[in-house]
C-alpha positions in Angstrom: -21.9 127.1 -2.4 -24.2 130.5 -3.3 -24.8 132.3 0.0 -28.7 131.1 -0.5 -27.6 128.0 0.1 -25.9 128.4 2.7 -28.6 129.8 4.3 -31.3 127.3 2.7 -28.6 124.5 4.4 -28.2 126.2 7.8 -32.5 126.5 7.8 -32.6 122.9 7.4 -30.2 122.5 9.8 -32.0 123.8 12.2 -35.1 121.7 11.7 -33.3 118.5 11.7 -31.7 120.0 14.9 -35.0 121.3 16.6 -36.7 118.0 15.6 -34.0 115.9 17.2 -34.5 117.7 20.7 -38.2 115.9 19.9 -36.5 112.5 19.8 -36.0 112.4 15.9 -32.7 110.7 14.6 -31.0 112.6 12.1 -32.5 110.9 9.2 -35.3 110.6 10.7 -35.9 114.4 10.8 -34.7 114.7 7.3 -36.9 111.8 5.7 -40.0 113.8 7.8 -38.4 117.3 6.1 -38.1 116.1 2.9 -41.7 114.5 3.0 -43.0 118.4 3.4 -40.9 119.6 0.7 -38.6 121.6 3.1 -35.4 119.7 1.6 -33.3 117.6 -0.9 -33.1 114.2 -1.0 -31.6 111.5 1.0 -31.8 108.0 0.8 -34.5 105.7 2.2 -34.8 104.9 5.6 -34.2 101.4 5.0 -32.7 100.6 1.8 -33.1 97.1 1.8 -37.0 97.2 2.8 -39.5 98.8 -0.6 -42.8 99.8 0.4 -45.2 98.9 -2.6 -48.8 100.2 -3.4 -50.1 98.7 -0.4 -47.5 98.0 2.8 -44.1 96.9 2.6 -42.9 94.5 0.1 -46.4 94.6 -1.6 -47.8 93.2 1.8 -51.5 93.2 2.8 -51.9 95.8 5.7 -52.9 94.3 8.9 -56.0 96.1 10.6 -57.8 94.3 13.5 -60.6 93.0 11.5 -58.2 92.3 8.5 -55.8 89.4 9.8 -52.9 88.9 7.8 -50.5 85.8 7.5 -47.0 86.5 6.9 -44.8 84.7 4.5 -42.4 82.2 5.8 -38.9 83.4 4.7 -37.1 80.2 5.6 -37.4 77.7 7.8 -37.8 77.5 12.0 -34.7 76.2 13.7 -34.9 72.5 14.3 -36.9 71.4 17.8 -34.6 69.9 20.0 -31.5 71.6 19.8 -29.2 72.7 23.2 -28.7 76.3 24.0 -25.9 78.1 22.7 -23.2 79.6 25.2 -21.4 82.7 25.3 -23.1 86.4 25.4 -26.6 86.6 24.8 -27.7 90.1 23.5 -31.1 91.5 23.6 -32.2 94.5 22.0 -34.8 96.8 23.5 -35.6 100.4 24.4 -33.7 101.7 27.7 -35.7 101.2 30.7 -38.1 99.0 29.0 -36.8 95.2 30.8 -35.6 94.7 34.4 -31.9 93.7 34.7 -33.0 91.1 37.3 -34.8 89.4 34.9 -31.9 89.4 32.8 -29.3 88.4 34.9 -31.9 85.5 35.9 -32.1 84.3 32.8 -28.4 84.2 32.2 -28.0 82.3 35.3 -30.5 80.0 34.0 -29.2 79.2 30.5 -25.0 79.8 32.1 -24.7 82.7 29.3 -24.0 86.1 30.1 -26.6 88.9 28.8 -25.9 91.5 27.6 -28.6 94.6 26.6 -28.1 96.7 23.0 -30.5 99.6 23.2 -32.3 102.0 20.3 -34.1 105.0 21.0 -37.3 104.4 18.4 -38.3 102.0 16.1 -36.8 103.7 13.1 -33.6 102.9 14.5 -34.1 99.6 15.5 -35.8 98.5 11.8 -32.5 100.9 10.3 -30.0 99.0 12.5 -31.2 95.6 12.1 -31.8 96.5 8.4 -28.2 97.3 8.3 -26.4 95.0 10.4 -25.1 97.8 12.8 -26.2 96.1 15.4 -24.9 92.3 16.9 -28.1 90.8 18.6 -29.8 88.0 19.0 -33.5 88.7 20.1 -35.3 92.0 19.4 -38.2 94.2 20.9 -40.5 95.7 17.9 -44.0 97.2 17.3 -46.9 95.4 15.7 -47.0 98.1 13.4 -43.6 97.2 11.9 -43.7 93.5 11.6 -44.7 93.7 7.8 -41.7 96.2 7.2 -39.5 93.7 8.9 -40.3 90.5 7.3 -41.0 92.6 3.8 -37.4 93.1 4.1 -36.5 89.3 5.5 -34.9 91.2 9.0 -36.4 88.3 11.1 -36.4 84.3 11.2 -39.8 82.3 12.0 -40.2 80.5 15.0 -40.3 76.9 16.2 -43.3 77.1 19.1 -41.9 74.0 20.6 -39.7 76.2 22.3 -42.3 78.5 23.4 -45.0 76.3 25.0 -45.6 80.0 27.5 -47.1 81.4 24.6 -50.2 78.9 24.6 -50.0 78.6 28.6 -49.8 82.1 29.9 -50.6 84.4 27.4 -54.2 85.9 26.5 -55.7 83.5 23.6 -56.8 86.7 21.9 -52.6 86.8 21.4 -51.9 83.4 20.5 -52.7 84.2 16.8 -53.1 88.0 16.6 -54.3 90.1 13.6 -50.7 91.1 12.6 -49.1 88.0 12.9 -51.4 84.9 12.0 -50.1 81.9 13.7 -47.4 84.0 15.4 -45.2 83.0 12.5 -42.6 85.8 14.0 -43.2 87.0 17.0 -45.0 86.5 20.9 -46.3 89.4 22.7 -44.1 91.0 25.3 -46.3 94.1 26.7 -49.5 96.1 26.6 -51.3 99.3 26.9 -53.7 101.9 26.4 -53.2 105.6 25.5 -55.2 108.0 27.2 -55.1 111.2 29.3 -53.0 111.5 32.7 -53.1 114.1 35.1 -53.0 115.4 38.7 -56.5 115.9 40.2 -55.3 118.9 42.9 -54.1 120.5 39.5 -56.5 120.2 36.9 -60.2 121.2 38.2 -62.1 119.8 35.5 -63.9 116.3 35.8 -62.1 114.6 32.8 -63.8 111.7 32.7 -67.2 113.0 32.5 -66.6 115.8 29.8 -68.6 115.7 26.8 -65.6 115.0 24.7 -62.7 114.6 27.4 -60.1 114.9 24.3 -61.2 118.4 24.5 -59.2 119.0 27.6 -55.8 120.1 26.1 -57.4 122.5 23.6 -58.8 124.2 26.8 -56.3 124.2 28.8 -55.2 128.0 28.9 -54.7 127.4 32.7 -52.4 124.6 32.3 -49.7 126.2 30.2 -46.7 125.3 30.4 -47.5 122.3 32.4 -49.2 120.3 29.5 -48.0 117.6 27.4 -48.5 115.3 24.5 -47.0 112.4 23.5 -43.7 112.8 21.3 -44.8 110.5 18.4 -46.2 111.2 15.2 -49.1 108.4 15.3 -50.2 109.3 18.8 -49.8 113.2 18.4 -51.4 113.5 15.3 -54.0 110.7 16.7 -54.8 112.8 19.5 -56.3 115.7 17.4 -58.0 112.8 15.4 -59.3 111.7 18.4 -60.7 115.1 19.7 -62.7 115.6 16.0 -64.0 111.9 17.2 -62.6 110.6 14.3 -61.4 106.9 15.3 -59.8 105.5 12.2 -56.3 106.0 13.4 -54.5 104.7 10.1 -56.1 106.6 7.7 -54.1 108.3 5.0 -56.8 111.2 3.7 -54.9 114.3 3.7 -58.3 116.2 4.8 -58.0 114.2 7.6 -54.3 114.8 8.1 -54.2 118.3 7.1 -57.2 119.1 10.0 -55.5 117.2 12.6 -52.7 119.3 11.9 -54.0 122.5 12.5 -55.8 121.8 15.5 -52.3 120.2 16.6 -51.1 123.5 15.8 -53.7 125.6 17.1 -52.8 123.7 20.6 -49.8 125.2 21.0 -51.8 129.0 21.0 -53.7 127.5 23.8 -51.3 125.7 26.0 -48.3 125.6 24.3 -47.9 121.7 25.7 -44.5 120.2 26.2 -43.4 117.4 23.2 -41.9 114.6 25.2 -42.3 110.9 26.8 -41.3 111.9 30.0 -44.7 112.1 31.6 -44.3 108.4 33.8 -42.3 110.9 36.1 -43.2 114.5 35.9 -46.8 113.8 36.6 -45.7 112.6 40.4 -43.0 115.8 40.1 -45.3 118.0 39.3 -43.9 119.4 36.5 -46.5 118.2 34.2 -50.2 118.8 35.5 -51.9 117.3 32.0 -50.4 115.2 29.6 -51.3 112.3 27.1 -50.4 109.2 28.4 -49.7 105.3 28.2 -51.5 103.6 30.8 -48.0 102.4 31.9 -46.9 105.7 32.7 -49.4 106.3 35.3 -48.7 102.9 37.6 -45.1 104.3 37.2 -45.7 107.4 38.6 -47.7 106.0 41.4 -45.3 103.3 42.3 -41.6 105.2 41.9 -41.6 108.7 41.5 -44.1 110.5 44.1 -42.6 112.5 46.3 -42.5 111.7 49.9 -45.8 112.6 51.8 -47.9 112.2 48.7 -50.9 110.1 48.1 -51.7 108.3 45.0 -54.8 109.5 44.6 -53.3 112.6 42.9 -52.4 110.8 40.0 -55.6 109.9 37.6 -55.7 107.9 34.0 -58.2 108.1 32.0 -59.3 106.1 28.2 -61.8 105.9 26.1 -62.4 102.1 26.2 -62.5 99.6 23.2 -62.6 101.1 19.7 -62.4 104.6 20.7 -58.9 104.8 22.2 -55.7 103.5 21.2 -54.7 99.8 22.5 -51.0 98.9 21.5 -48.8 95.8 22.5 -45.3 94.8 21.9 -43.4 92.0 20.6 -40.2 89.5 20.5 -38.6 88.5 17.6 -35.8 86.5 16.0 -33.1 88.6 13.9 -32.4 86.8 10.8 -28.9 87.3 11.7 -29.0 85.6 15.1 -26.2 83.9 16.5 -28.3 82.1 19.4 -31.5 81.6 18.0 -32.3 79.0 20.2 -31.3 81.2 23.4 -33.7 83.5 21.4 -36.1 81.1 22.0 -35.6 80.4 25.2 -35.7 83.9 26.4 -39.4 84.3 24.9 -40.7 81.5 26.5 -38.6 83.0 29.6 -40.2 86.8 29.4 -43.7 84.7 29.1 -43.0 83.0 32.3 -45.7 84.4 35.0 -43.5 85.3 37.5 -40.7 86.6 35.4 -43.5 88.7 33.2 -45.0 89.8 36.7 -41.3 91.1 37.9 -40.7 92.8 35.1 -44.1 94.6 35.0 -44.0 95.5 38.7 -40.8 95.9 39.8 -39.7 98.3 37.3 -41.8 98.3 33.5 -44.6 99.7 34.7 -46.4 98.2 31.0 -48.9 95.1 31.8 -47.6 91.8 30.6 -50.7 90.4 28.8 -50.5 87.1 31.0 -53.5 84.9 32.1 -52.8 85.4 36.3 -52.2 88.9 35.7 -55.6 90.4 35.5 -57.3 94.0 36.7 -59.0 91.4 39.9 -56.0 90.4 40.9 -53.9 93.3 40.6 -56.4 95.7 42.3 -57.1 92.8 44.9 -53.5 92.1 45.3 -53.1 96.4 46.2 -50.5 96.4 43.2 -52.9 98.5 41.5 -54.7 100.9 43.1 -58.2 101.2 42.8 -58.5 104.7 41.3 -56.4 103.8 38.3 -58.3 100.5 37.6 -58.6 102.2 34.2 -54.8 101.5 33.5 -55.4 98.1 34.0 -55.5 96.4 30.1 -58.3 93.6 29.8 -58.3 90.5 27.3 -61.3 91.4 25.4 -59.8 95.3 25.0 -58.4 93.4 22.0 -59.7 91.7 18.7 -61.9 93.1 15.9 -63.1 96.5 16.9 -60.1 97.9 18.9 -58.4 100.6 17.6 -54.2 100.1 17.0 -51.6 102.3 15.0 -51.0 100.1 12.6 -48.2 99.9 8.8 -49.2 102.6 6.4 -48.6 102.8 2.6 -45.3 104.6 2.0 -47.5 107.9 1.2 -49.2 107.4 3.9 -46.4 107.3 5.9 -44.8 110.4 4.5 -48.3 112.4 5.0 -48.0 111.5 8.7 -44.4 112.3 9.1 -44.8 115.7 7.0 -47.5 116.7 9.1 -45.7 116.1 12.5 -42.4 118.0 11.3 -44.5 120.8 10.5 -46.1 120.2 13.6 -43.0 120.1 15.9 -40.7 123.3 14.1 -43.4 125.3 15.5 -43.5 124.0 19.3 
């Protein structure tokens, strides 16, 4: 090897290094490095799943006023058949289910549960795609549903195990936009992104501003205690959001490019921490201002303030319907399951209102999007307090009109990633 390769290698290995501090696998940093031009090539994230001129597999992309029906790749299990025994795996972020609910469920169906966990959705579709992983049910994002059945990495479902989904759940779920029919998948939680921050830190009236996006980018007196999201959507959608542009999946590299240097611009005026820590370091005060899911700040109300200290302290803020961000998550089957009727089971379980409830409560933080669980009765209830109403999701937040990060064509997929590497090697 010449000595400029050596030190061409030992740049880019300090990019893929500096990027993973930001939460980027390996290959995740280098599939974002070698999207900029910055390295050689590696092999596709998932080599199983193509992305084609328009989403993966050649499959329409799914916008909220563009439905899409997936393709059945095979047939449901059979209605009627007895749970399986043995260990029941489930695979979800860390710290995104409550191990009571777990352990209830296992005593429920006699099985014991056990929880495989991922760190982003990359490595979830990458492990599933490869069979790294043994599981039975998985957690994913709307946004790669098409990627997953593109590449046949889940099994329909037979709704005769789910009758929950039709009882408890918001009808504006029972057949959404990405899933027609919920061929795949049932919704598991749901929330906003917006702006969270301590009121006896930050003096301005966020709410109220002109353009409240406008807060980070003049937030000189906040440095070093501002944050953004560590995710290339909702970065890069932030400076979107602050140019008011609201069209969250588009791929126009003007677009891009300007929400780029405004990201980077950010950093001259705040220099704002990269992370998805913020459900915590808003009650620590070590963040003062930080983009935010509206999960994060019941969490930080309900487990981390510091003795002595009000709520009131801790303020959310979004833009409402079709000018924020609204997001849920989902269940689905692995084609590979062993217990797919467990799999079953435990959808219909999580949709349960008082298992959904638990979980939220008692240790999610993220809103289960459940008929009895609604901003009246939460606020009512005291679960909520009144101040941070506006972290409460509503029904009608979703349908035609909201705004959610949604499958992009595989260029514009690398136009995102590229601009967020670029992005974080200079945070």
């Amino acid at each position: 090897m010449t000595e400029d390769n050596n030190h061409g290698n030992k740049t880019l290995e300090g990019v893929v290094k500096r990027l993973g501090e930001h939460g980027m696998s390996r290959r995740q940093a280098l599939k974002a490095i070698i999207a900029s031009g910055m390295g050689v090539a590696v092999s596709p994230l998932v080599s199983r799943v193509a992305w084609g001129a328009t989403g993966p597999g050649g499959l329409p992309l799914a916008r909220p006023d563009k439905p899409v029906t997936l393709p059945m790749h095979g047939d449901p299990i059979a209605d009627g058949l007895k749970p399986e025994s043995g260990t029941f795996t489930v695979f979800n972020y860390s710290d995104y289910l409550y191990k009571a609910v777990l352990d209830k469920f296992g005593e429920k169906y006699d099985v014991d549960v056990q929880l495989t966990t991922f760190a982003n959705m990359d490595q979830c579709i990458t492990k599933l795609a490869n069979r790294d992983v043994d599981v039975d049910v998985t957690e994913l994002t709307p946004d790669r549903i098409t990627q997953a059945t593109a590449g046949k990495l889940l099994q329909p479902i037979n709704h005769s195990y789910i009758p929950n989904l039709k009882k408890n759940v918001w009808p504006q779920l029972h057949s959404p936009f990405y899933d027609r029919g919920s061929r795949y998948t049932v919704p598991y939680a749901c929330y906003t992104t917006g702006i969270g921050w301590r009121s006896d830190k930050v003096s301005e009236d966020i709410p109220n501003m002109d353009n409240p996006w406008s807060i980070f980018w003049n937030a000189q007196d906040y440095k070093g205690y501002a944050g953004i999201i560590n995710s290339p959507r909702e970065a890069i959608g932030l400076a979107m959001l602050y140019r008011g542009n609201t069209d969250l999946n588009t791929e126009d590299p003007k677009v891009i490019d300007q929400a780029l240097e405004d990201l980077q611009e950010l950093v001259k005026v705040c220099n704002p921490k990269v992370n998805n820590t913020e459900y915590q370091t808003l009650a620590q005060g070590k963040s003062w201002l930080h983009q935010a899911w509206s999960g994060d700040a019941l969490m930080n109300v309900w487990w981390y303030l510091p003795e002595g200290q009000t709520g009131d302290v801790i303020q959310y803020w979004t833009a409402g319907k079709g000018k924020a961000p609204i997001q849920n998550d989902v269940w689905a089957v692995p084609v590979f399951s062993k217990k797919p009727v467990l799999a079953h089971l435990w959808m219909n379980f999580i949709l349960e209102e008082e298992n959904a409830h638990s979980n939220f409560v008692n240790f999610t933080g993220y809103q289960p999007p459940i008929n009895s669980i609604n901003a009246d009765s939460l606020i009512a209830e005291g679960t909520v307090p009144e101040h941070l109403s506006s972290a409460v999701v509503r029904p009608e937040d979703f349908g035609p009109g909201s705004i959610q990060y949604m499958t992009l064509t595989a260029e514009g997929q690398r136009m995102w990633q590229d601009a967020y590497a670029q992005f974080i090697s200079g945070v």
